[in-house]
DRENFIDREN-49385 format. One record per residue: x, y, z of N, C-alpha, C, O, CB in turn; residue in one letter. Coordinates in steps of 0.2 Angstrom, whole numbers, plus 2048, in hexadecimal, padded with zeros to 3 digits. Glycine has a CB too. Layout:
BEGIN
XYZXYZXYZXYZXYZa;...
This chain:
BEGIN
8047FA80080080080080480680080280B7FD7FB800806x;80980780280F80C80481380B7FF8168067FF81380A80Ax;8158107F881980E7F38188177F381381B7F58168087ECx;8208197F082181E7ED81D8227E681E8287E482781D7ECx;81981E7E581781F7DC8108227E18108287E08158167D5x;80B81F7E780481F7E88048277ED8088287F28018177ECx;80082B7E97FD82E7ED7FB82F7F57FD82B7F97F982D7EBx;7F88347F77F78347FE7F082E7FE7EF8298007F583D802x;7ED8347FA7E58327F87E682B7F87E48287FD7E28347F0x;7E88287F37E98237F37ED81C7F87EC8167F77EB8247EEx;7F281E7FE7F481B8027EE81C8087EE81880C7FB81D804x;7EA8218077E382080C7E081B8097DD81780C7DE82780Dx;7E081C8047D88148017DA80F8067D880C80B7D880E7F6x;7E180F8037E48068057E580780C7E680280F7ED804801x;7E680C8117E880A8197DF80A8187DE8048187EE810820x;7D880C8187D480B8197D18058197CD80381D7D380E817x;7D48018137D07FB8117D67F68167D37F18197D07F8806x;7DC7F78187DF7F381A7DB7F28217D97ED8237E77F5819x;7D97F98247D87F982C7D27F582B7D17F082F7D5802830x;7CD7F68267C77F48277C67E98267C27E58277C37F9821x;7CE7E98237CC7E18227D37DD82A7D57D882B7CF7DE817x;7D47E382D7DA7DE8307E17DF8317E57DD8357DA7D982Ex;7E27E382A7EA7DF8297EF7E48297EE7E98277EC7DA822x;7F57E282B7FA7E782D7FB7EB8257F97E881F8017E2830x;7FE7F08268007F481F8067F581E8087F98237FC7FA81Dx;8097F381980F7F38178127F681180F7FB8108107EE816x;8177F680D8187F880781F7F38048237EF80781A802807x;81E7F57FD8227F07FB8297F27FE82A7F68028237EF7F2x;82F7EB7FA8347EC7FC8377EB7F683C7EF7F88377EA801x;8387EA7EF8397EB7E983B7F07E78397F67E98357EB7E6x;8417EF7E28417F67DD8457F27D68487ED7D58457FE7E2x;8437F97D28467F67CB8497FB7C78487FC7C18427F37C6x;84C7FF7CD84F8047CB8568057CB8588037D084C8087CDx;85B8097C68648087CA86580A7D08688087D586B80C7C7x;8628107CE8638167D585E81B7D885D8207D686881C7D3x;85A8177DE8568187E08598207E585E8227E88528127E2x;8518217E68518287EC8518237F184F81D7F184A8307ECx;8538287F58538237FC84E8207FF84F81B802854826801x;8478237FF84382080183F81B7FD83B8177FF840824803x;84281C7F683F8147F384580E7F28458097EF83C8157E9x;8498107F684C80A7F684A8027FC84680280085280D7F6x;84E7FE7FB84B7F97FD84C7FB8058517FC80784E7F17FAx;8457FB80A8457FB81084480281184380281784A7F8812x;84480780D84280D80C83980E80D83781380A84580E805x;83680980F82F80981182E8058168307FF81682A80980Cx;82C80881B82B80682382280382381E80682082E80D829x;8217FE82681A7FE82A81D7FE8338237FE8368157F6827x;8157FE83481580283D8187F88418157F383F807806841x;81C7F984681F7F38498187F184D8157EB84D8267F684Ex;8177F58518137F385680B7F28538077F28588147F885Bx;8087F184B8057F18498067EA8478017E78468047F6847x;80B7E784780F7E284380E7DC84A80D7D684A8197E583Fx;80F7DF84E80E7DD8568077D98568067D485580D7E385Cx;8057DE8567FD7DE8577F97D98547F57D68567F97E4855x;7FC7D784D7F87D28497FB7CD84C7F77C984E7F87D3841x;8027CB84F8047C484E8017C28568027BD85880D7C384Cx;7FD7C685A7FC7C485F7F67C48607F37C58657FF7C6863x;7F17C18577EA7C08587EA7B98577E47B68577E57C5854x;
């Protein structure tokens, strides 16, 4: 859901639909690029830890 290309607009659909079904939200870790900006590179998109918590302890 978290990708350098998507919108705000658009990273709200996806945390909306994600809250509404459950599931942790993430973003890729991919790229196919030589020389990425920093924040698209691999590991360059974070999800929430303690959200990551939360699920494994349902």
């Amino acid at each position: 859901m978290f990708h350098p290309a998507h919108t705000k607009a658009q990273e709200d659909d996806y945390v909306q639909i994600a809250d509404r079904l459950g599931l942790v939200k993430t973003g890729g870790s991919d790229m196919h690029i030589p020389r990425p900006e920093p924040q698209k590179m691999v590991g360059g998109t974070y999800c929430d830890w303690d959200e990551v918590l939360q699920y494994l302890e349902r």
